[in-house]
N, C-alpha and C positions, 0 to 999 in steps of 0.2 A: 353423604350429601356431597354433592359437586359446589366445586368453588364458584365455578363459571360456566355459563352452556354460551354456546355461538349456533345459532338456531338458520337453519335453514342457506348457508354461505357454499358458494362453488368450492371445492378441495381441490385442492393442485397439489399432489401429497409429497412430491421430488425423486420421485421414481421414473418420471418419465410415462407415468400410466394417464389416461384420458383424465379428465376431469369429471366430477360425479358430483351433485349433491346431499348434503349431510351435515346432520347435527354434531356437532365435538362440544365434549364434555372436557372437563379441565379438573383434576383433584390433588391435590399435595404435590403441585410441582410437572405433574404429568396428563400425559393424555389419557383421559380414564376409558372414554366409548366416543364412538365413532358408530351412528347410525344414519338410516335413513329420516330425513325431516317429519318432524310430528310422533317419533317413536320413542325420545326418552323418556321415560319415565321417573326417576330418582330427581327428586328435586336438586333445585341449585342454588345457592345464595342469590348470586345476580343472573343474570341472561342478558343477551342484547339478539336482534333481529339482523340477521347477514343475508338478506335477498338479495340478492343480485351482484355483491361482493364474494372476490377472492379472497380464500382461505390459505396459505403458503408456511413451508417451513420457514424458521426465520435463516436469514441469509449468511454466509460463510465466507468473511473476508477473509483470502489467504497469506493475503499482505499487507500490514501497518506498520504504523510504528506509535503506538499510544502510548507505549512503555511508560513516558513521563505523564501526559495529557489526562491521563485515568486518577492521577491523585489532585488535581483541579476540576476535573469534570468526568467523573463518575458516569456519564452517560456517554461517554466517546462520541459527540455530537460533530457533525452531521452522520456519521456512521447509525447511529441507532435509530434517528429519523428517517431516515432510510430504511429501515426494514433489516439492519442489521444486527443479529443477537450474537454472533460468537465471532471474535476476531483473533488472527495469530497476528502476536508484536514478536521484539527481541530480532528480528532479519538484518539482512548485510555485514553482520558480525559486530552490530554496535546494541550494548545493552547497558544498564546503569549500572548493574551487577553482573558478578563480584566486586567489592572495592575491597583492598584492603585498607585493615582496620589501624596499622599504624603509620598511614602515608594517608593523611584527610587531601592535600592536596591533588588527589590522583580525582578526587568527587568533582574539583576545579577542572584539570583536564577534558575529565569525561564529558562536562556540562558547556566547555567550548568546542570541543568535535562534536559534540550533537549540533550545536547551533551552528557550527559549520557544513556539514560533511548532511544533515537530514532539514537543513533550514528551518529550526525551533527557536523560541526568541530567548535568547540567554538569560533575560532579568524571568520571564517565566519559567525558564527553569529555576533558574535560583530558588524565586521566592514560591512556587506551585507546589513544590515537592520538599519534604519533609529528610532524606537525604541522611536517615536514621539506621541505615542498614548496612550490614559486611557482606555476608554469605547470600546467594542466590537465594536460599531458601527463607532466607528475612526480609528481601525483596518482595517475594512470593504472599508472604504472610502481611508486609504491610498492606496489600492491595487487597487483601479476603475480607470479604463482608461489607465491601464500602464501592464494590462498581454495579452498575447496572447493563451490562454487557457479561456475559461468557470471556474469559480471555488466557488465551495458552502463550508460553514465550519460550522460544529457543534463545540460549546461551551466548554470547557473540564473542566470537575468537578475539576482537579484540581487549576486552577485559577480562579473559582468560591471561592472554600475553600478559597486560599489563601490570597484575595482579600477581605475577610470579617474574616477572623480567624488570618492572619500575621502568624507567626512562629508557632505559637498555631495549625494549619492546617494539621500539621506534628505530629500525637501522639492524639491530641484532640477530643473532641465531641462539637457540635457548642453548645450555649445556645438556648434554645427555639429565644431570639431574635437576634442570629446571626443565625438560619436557616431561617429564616422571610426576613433577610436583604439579604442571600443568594438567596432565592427562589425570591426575588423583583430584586435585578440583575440578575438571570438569565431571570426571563420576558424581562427584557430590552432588553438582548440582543436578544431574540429571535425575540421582536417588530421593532429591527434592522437588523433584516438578517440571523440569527442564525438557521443553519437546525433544531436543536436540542439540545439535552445532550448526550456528550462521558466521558466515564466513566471505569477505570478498579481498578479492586482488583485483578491483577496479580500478584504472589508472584516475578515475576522476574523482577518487573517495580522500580527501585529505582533511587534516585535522584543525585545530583552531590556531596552531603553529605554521600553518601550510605543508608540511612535512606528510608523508604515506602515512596513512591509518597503518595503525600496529602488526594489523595479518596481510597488509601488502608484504612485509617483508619475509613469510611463511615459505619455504620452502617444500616443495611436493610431501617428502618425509614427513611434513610435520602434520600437512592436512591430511595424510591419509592412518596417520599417527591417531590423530582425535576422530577421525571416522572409523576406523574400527574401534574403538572404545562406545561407540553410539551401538555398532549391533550388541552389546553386552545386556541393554537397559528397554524395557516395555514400553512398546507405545513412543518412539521414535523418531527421528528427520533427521534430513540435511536440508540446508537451504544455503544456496552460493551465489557472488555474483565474479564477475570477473569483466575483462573489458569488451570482449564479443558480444556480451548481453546485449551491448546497444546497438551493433550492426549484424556482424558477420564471426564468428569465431575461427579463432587459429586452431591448427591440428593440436598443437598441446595443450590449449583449454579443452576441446574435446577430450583427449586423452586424459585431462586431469578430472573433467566431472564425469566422464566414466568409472576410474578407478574409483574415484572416494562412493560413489554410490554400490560401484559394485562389493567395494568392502564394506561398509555399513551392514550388506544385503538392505539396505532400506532408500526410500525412496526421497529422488535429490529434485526441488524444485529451483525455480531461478527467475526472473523478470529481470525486463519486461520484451515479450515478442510482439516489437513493433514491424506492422505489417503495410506494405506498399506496394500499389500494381507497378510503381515505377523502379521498384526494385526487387523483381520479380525474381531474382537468385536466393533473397534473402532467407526465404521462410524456410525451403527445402535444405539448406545450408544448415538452420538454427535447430534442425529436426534433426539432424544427423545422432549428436550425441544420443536423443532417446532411441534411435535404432540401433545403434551400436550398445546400448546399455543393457537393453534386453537380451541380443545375444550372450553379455558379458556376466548376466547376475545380476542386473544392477534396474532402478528405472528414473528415467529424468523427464520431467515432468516441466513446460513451457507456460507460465501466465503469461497473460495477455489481456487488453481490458478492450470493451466490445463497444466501447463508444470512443468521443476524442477529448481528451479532458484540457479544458481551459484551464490554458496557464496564464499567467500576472507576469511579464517581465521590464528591468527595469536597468537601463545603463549608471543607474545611481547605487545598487544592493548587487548583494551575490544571486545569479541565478543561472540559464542554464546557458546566457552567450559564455558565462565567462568559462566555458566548458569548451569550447573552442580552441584548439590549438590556436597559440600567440594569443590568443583577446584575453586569458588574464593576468596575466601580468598589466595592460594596458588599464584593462577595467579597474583592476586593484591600485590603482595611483589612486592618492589623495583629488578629493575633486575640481579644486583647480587646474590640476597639472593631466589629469585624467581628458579634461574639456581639451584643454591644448592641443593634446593628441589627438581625439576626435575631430579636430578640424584641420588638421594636418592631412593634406590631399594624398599624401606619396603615404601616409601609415593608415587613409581609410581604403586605400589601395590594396595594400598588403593585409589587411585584415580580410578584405574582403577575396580577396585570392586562396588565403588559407583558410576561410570557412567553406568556400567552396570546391576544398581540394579533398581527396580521398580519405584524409587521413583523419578530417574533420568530421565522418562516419554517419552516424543517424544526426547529428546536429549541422548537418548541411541543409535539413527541413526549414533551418532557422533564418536564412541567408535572404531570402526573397523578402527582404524588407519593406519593397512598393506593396506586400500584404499585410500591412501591420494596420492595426487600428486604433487612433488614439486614444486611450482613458482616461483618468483625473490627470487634468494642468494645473500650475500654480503659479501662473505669471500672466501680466496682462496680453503680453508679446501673444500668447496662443489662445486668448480667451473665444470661444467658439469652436473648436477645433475639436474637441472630445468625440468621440463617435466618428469620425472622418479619417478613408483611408489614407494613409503615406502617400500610395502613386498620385492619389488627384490632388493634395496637396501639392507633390513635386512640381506634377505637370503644370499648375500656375504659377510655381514660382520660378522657372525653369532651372530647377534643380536634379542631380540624380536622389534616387528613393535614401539612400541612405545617408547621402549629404543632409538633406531635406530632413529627417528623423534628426539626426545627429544636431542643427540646430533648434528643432522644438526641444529636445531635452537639455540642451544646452541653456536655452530661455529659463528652465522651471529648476537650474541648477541640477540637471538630470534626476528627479524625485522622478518628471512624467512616467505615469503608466501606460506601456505598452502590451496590447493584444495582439500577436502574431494567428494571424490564421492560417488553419491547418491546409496543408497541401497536399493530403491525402484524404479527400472527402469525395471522389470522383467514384464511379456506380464499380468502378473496376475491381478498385482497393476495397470495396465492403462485399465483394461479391467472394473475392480471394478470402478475406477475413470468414466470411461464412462456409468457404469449404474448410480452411484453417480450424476453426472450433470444431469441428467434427475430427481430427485426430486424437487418438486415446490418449496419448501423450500432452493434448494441448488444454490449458484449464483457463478459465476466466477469472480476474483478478489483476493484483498488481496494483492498486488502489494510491501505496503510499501515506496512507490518511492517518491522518499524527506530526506528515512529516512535513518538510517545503509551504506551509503554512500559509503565508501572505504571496505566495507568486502557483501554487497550484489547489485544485480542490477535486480529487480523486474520487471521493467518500460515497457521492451520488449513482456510481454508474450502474447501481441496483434496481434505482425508480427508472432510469435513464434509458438503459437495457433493455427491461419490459417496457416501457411507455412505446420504445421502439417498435416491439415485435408485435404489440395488439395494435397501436395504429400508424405507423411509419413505414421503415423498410421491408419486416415481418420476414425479417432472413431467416428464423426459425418458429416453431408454433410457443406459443404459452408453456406448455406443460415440459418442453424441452430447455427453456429458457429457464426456470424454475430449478432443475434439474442442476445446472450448471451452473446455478448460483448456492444453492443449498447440500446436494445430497453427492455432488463430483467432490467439493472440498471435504466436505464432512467424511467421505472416503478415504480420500490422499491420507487426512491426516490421521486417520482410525479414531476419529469421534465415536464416545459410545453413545448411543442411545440415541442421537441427532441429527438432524440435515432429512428429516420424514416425518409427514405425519401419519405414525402407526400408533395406535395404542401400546401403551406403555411407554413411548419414547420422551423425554423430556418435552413441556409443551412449549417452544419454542417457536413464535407462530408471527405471522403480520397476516393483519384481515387491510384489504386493499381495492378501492374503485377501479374494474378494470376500464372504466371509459375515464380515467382522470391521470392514473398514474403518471410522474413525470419528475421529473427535479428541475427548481428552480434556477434562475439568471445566479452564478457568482458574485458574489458580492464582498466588498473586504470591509470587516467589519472588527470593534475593538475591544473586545471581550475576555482575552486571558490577561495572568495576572501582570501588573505593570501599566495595562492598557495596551497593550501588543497587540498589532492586527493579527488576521486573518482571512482566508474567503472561508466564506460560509455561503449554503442554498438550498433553500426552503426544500423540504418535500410535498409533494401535489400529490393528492390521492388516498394518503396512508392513513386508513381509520384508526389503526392501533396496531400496538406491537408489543408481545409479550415471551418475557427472559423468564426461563422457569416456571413457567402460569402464572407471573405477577404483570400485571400489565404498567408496562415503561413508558408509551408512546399512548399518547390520545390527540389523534387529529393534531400531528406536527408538532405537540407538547409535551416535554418532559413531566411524568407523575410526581417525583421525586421518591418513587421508592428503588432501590438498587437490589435487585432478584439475584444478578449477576452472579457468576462461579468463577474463580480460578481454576483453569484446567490441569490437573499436572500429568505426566506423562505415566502410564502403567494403570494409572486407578480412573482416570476422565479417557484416557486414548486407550486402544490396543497396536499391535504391531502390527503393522502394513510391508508385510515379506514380499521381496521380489521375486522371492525362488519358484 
């Protein structure tokens, strides 16, 4: 007997093949048949009626960070309302595990560079997560049986370091026998479930000390140390970030995510490939490494997200001005002393010279302040002003844009929320993005979701993507677009049995209005533990979405059953050879 029939729904199977009509049957977890409408025969427990509704695999985020977020909310929300069933955590080299087990204060460490370094709310971590585990593979084991998502994690170099260097991690170089003791737990963890090694030498990845993340201080040696140890182990990654990611890369980041990939033999992804007609060098520059990788053995693999995700920023909190060469230190004052400087002529001069100097990179998008839109106020000085851009403010007050900002935040004690809008929404830049998605090397994703919390909301760009392509820009068709969300990642990362609907494959599915799809307005809402914000946004269209053939999702609602798998690497993935 079938658990569940879906009677008569359009199939978009993530192949990239045409769309067809047909019944899917669902039994112990899998797709059992896959017929033409009105031909099953074997009864089912339940049925529901899919006329006129898409059938899809369920979706393949290839980049989160839920790693903590899954042991308060089991459904990785917005992520799973969205139509997402399988997500990788554990990226940029930050993971909760390994800790070791007699240094409790390394868990305090870890729990202030998450809240700095991936913007999660520190009293949520504390108190969300249970903070009961040593070894990766205790990690692994706390999260089995209790998520309602699929979910794999690569390893993060920095609590690799930390866990064999202590303080020393920060600043240091291991000895010959602490990279031996490192590279023997990292095997561990990988013989326990560990996609991989994530790893960044980002210059803007710093810690809850302000000090470089632990694997800033990695020398070549070491990353290409822990990346040949990854080809030893089934079902495998790399995933890097470095400081090119965000503009343009130097020859020796190239050179470095060549070699670690090509010694892996396995395949190195990276986000994010932020794309701009106005910076029309960018892309072919950022593609470089994956053409040289393939020559070398190797293959690097470009995310990229296919819409523009609203971000939340805010001169009051950390976000991404303070990412700005010279603006953090300014930002980082107490906020008295912080507002001072903001209204200091000769230092909003100098700030604004160096956000829009070279070196300032993809965050010179940010600079153009007369685009900003204002959000929640909290003084009377701006009552009315919410929804209204900076420039037509400026223009009546006869102010410049950023003067003009600089005192509305100053009014609300700098709390106000600011919307910057994007400056890459022009026919040119999406036009480029749509030849961009068509390279082999290029993947969709990049999402973030877990992470940056209350100033970004990534999770959506599933409904957001397709709502695009059936009735928007339609840079690409449906079944294409399906493709690239589902059965490209479920590749990369050699998921077994997933990212298709084929019989026999896991039935991992969203049934979906294709005249409704969409995601909702961001919204920042107070819902983890603590009362901690967040943005959250609704999903538009999504009839239901099902992990394992248990259905998660009904019409934008969590079930509360948890289907979910841990993935581990060798028994849920196979190897993805470059050779």
């Amino acid at each position: 007997m079938l658990d569940h029939l879906i009677n008569g729904a359009t199939v978009v199977d993530g192949t990239g093949a045409p769309a067809y009509r047909a019944d899917v049957g669902i039994r112990d977890g899998r797709i059992a048949v896959i017929a033409e409408p009105g031909t099953v025969t074997e009864e089912a427990r339940t049925s529901e009626d899919a006329g006129g509704k898409v059938l899809a695999p369920g979706f393949v985020d290839p980049h989160t960070h839920y790693d903590a977020q899954l042991f308060w909310d089991p459904y990785a929300t917005p992520s799973l309302n969205h139509g997402v069933t399988t997500v990788a955590g554990g990226n940029c080299g930050f993971t909760l595990a390994p800790l070791h087990p007699d240094r409790p204060g390394d868990a305090d460490y870890t729990r202030r560079m998450m809240s700095k370094v991936e913007g999660m709310s520190l009293v949520a971590l504390e108190e969300g997560a249970p903070w009961n585990w040593s070894g990766f593979g205790e990690y692994l084991n706390a999260l089995d049986g209790r998520i309602a998502v699929n979910a794999g994690f690569m390893v993060g170099h920095c609590a690799l370091r930390r866990y064999v260097m202590g303080e020393d991690a920060v600043g240091g170089q291991p000895s010959p026998e602490q990279l031996q003791q490192m590279l023997d737990l990292f095997h561990r963890a990988m013989d326990e479930g560990a996609w991989g090694l994530s790893t960044t030498q980002s210059s803007t990845h710093s810690d809850g000390d302000g000090e470089p993340v632990a694997s800033r201080h990695a020398k070549p040696e070491e990353l290409l140390a822990l990346s040949r140890a990854v080809a030893e182990h089934e079902g495998t990654q790399l995933e890097a970030i470095v400081a090119g990611c965000l503009d343009q890369f130097s020859d020796d980041e190239i050179d470095l995510f060549v070699e670690m990939s090509a010694a892996a033999g396995r395949p190195l992804n990276w986000n994010v490939l932020t794309i701009d007609a106005a910076v029309p060098e960018r892309v072919p520059r950022q593609l470089v490494p994956s053409e040289r990788a393939r020559k070398a053995g190797g293959r690097i693999v470009a995310l990229t997200m296919p819409i523009l995700t609203p971000m939340n920023m805010s001169l009051g909190t950390f976000c991404a001005l303070n990412l700005i060469p010279g603006w953090g230190d300014i930002l980082g004052l107490p906020v008295p002393e912080r507002i001072a400087k903001l209204r200091d002529p000769d230092v909003r001069t100098e700030m604004l010279r160096r956000a829009d100097s070279k070196e300032a990179g993809v965050f010179r998008r940010l600079a153009d302040f007369g685009r900003y839109v204002i959000g929640d106020t909290y003084s009377k000085e701006n009552e009315g002003l919410s929804g209204r851009v900076v420039r037509d403010i400026a223009a009546e007050r006869g102010q410049d844009s950023f003067q003009c900002l600089v005192e509305i935040c100053a009014n609300d004690e700098l709390r106000t929320v600011l919307w910057p809008m994007p400056t890459d929404n022009d026919p040119d830049s999406w036009e480029l993005r749509r030849q961009t998605w068509e390279h082999e090397d290029v993947m969709l994703g990049g999402s973030d979701a877990g992470a940056h919390l209350d100033r970004m909301c990534g999770a959506p760009y599933t409904t957001r993507f397709i709502g695009d392509c059936l009735r928007g820009r339609k840079l690409t068709s449906l079944e294409q677009a399906v493709k690239m969300l589902t059965d490209d990642p479920a590749r990369l990362f050699g998921l077994i049995d997933r990212g298709r609907i084929t019989e026999g494959y896991h039935a991992d599915l969203v049934l979906f209005d294709p005249e409704a799809i969409d995601a909702g307005k961001a919204t920042l809402v107070h819902d983890l533990p603590g009362d901690s914000p967040r943005l959250d946004a609704k999903a538009i269209g999504i009839n239901a979405v099902w992990v394992n053939g248990v259905e998660a999702i009904r019409e934008d609602v969590v079930t509360g059953a948890v289907p979910g798998k841990v993935l581990r690497s060798g028994s849920d993935t196979r190897t993805v050879s470059t050779k």
